[in-house]
C-alpha positions in Angstrom: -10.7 4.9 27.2 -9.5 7.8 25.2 -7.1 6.6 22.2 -8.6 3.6 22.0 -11.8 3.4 20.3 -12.5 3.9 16.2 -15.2 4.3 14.2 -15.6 1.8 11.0 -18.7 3.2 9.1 -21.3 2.7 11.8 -19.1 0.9 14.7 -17.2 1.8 17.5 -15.0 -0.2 19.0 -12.0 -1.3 21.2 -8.8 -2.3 19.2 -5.3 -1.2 21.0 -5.0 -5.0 21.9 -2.3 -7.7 22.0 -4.5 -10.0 19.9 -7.6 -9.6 22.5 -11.3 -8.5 21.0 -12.9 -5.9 22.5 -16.7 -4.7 22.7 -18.3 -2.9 20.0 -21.5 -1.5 19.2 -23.3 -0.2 16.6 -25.9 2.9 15.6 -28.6 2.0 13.7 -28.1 2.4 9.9 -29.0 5.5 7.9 -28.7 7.9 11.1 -27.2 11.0 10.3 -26.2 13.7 12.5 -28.0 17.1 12.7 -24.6 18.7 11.6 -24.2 16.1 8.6 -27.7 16.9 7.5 -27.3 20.4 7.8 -24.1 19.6 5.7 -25.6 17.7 2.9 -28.1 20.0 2.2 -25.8 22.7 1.6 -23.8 20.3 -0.7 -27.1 19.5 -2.9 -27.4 23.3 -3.2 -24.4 23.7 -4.5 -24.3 21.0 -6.4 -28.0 21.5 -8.2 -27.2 25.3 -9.1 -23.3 24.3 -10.3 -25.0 21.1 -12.3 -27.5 23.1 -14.3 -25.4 26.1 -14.8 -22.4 23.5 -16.5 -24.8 22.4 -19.2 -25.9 26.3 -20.1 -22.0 26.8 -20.4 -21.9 23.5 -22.3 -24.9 25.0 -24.6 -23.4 28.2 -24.9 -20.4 27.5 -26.0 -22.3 25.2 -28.6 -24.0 28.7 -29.7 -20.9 31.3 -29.2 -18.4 28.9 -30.9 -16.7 28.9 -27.6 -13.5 26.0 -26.8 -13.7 28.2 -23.6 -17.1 28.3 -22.6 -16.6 24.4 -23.6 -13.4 24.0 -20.8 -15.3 26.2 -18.2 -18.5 23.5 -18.6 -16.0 20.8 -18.2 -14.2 22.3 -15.1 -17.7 22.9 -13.8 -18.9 19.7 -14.4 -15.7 17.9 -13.0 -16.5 20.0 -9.6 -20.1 18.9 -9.3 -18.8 15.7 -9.8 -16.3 16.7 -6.3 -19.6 17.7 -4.7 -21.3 14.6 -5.5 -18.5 12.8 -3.8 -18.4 14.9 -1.1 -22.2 14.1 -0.4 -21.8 10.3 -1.2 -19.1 10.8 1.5 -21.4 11.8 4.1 -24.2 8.5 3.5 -21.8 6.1 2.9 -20.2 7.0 6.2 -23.6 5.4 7.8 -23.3 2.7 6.9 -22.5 -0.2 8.8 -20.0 -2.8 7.8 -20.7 -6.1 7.2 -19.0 -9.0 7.0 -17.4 -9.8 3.4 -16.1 -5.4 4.1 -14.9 -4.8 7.8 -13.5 -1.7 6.8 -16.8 -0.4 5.5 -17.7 1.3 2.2 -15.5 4.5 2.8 -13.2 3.0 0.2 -16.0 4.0 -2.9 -15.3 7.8 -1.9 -11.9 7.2 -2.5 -12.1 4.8 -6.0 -14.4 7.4 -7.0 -12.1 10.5 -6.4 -9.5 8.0 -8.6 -11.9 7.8 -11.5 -12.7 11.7 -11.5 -9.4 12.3 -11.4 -8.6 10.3 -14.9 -11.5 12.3 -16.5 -10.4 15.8 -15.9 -7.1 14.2 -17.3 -8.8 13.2 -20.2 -10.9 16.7 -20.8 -7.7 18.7 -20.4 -6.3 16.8 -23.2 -9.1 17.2 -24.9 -9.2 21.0 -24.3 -6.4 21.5 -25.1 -6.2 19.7 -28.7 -9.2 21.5 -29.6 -7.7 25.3 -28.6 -4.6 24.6 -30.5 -6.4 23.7 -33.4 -8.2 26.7 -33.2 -5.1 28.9 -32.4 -3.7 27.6 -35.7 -7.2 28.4 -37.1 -9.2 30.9 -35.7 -13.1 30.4 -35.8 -15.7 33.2 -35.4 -16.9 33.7 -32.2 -19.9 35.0 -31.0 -18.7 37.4 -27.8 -22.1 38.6 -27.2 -23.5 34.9 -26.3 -20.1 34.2 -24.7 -20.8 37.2 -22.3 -23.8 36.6 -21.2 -23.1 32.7 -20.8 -19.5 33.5 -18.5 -22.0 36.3 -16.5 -24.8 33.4 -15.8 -21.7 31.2 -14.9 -20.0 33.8 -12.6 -23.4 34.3 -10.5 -24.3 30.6 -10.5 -20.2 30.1 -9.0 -20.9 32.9 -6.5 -24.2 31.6 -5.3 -22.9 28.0 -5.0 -20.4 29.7 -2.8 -22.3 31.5 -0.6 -24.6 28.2 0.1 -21.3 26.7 1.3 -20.2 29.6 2.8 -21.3 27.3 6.5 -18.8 25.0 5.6 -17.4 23.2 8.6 -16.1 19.7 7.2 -13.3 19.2 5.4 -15.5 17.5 2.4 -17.2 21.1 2.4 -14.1 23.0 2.5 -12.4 21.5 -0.8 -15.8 21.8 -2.1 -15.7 25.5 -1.5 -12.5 25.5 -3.0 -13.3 23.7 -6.0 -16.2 26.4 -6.5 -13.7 29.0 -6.2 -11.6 28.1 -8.9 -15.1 27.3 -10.9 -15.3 31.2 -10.2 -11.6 32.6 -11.6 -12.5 30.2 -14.5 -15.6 31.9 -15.3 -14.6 35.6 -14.5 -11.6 34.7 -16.7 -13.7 34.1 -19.9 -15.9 37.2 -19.1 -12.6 39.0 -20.1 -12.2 37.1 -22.9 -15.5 37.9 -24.0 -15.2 41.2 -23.6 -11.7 41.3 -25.5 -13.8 39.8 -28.5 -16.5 42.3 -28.4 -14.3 45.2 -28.2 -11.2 44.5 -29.7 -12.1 41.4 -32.3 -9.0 39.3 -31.3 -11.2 36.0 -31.3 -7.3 34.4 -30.5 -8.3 35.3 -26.9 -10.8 31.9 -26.4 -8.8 29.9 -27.4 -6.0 31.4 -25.0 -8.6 31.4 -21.9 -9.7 27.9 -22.8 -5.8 26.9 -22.3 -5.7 29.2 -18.9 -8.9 27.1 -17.7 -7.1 23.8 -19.0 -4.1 24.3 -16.2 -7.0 24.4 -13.7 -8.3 21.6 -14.7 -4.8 19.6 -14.9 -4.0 20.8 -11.4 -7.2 19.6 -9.9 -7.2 16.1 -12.0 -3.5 15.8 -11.5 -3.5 16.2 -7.7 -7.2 14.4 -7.1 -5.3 11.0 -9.5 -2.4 11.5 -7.3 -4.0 11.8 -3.6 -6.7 9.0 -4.3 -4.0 6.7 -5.7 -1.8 7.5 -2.7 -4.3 6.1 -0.5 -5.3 3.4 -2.7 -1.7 2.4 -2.5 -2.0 2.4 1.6 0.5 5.1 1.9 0.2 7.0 4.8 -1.8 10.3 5.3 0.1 13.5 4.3 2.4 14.7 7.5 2.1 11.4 9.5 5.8 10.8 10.5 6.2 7.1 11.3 9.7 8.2 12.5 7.7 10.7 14.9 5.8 7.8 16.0 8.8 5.4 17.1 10.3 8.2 18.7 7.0 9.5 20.6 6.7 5.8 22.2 10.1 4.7 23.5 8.9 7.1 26.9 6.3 4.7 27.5 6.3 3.0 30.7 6.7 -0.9 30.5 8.0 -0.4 26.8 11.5 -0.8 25.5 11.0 0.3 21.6 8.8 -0.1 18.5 9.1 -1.2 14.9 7.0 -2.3 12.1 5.0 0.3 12.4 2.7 0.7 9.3 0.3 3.5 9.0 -2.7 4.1 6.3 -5.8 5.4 5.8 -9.4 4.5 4.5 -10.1 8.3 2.9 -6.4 10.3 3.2 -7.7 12.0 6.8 -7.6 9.6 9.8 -4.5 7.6 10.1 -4.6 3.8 10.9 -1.7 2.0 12.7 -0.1 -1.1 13.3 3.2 -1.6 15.2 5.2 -4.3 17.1 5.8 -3.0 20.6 9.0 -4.8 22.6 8.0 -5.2 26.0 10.6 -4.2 29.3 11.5 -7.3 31.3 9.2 -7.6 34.1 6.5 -5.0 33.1 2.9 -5.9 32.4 1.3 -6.1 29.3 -1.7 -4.5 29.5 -0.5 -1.6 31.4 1.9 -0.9 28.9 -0.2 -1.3 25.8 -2.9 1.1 28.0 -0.2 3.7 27.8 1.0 2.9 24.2 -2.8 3.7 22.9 -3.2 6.7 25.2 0.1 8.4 23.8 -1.2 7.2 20.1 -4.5 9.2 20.8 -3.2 12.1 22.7 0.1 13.0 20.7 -1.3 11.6 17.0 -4.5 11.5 17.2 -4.4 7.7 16.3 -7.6 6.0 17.7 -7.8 3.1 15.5 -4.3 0.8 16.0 -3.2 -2.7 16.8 -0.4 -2.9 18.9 1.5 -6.2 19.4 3.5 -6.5 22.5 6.4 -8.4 22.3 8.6 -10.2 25.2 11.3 -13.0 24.9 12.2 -14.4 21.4 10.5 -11.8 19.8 11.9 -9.0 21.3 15.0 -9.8 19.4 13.8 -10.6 16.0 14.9 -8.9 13.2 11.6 -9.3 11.6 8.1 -10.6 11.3 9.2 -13.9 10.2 12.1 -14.2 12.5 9.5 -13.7 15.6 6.8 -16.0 14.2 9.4 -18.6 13.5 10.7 -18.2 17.2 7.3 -18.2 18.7 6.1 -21.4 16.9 9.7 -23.3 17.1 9.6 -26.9 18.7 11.1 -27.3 22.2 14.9 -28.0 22.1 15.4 -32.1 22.5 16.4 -33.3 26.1 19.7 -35.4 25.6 19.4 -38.7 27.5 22.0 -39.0 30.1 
């Protein structure tokens, strides 16, 4: 039934329920679609050519004297590292959960995206200690080697781009993006190369390396930020729980909802749970029918537990209240 089934890494399953299980099945572990393998091989591509390309920036910069040809390795490196996520996205996503993790492995993409996040922190303080330094000081610099470095950069950038250039996914599409600003990055120091050459103003690395260092802060500062959002259960950007409550009190059978708690395994596909008071007279599972339904046609919610509520509960003022009502002795019968 439409808006009622999820997928847990592998499973699919019913779950708008009232405390009732439904049936679930499972593919066998390791498939992967045609359009996921299509996918990952376009990641790997971009990933080997920006991979190899970071440590010839890295080695340049080591020959040019570059801080800037140093922060344009590490803001390529950081984006492999995206891509790498992006593909360990797509395998973990096969596999089926077991017992001791019912939600699956998704999670890793996620603790990962945390972690990458505190390193590109880390280099852009890094980055930027070392271009002050050398504003306050200003080594030689080799523009010739720094040309030709940001030029093997620029068409390594714009072939990784064109191998993603069949991106359908969302993993594919930040990838793009991250390759994009990979490509600004290394155009940028191509100027600053040329500045050197021509004009001698060697002050101009370690001015680019400080432009490439807000790239990398913005990327580490929002990837820290998003991942830890999700670790923290909030709820995916632009779901309204408010939306929610007001989207259900149409439904047939039901009077209102509260508690409603929403989350998300990767930041995309929102989980729910909510407390759903029950009209007097209606039946249960016709109205929690029409509560998933609306969830999966207005939302796009297929994964949510729904608790339907009638009598003491629809009048709680909370949780506690209603499992207190619910589990409360039988009054004592005066003798008489």
């Amino acid at each position: 039934m439409p808006g009622q089934s999820h997928d847990h890494d592998g499973h699919h399953a019913h779950h708008g329920h009232d405390h009732d299980h439904g049936h679930h099945h499972e593919h066998a572990p390791g498939h992967v679609h045609g359009a996921d393998q299509a996918s990952e091989r376009r990641l790997w591509v971009a990933f080997g050519l920006l991979f190899c390309f970071a440590l010839v920036e890295a080695g340049g910069g080591v020959w040019a004297n570059s801080v800037a040809l140093y922060a344009e390795a590490a803001h390529m490196l950081a984006d492999t590292a995206s891509l790498l996520l992006a593909i360990i996205a797509i395998r973990v996503a096969q596999r089926p959960a077991r017992a001791d993790r019912t939600y699956g492995h998704r999670r890793y993409q996620t603790l990962a995206a945390y972690t990458n996040g505190l390193v590109l922190l880390g280099l852009t303080v890094a980055v930027v200690i070392a271009a002050v330094h050398r504003l306050l000081a200003p080594p030689p610099v080799n523009g010739s080697v720094m040309l030709v470095t940001a030029v093997i950069g620029t068409a390594a950038n714009i072939c990784a781009f064109l191998a993603l250039s069949g991106a359908t996914s969302l993993n594919e599409r930040g990838a793009r993006l991250h390759v994009l600003s990979d490509l600004a990055g290394s155009v940028a120091a191509i100027a600053a190369a040329g500045v050197i050459l021509w004009h001698g103003w060697v002050i101009a690395d370690p001015l680019l390396s400080l432009a490439v260092s807000v790239l990398i802060l913005r990327s580490g500062w929002q990837l820290t930020r998003n991942s830890a959002h999700v670790l923290l259960e909030g709820a995916p950007p632009g779901f309204d729980t408010d939306a929610v409550e007001h989207g259900l009190a149409g439904v047939p059978g039901i009077k209102g909802v509260h508690h409603i708690h929403a989350w998300s395994l990767t930041g995309e596909t929102a989980m729910l749970t909510l407390h759903a008071t029950l009209q007097d007279g209606a039946d249960r599972r016709t109205a929690l029918t029409a509560v998933m339904q609306r969830l999966h046609e207005r939302f796009g919610v297929d994964h949510a537990t729904v608790q339907i509520e009638e009598g003491e509960c629809a009048d709680a003022d909370s949780e506690d209240d209603c499992h207190q009502a619910a589990h409360a002795p039988p009054p004592a019968r005066q003798a008489g």
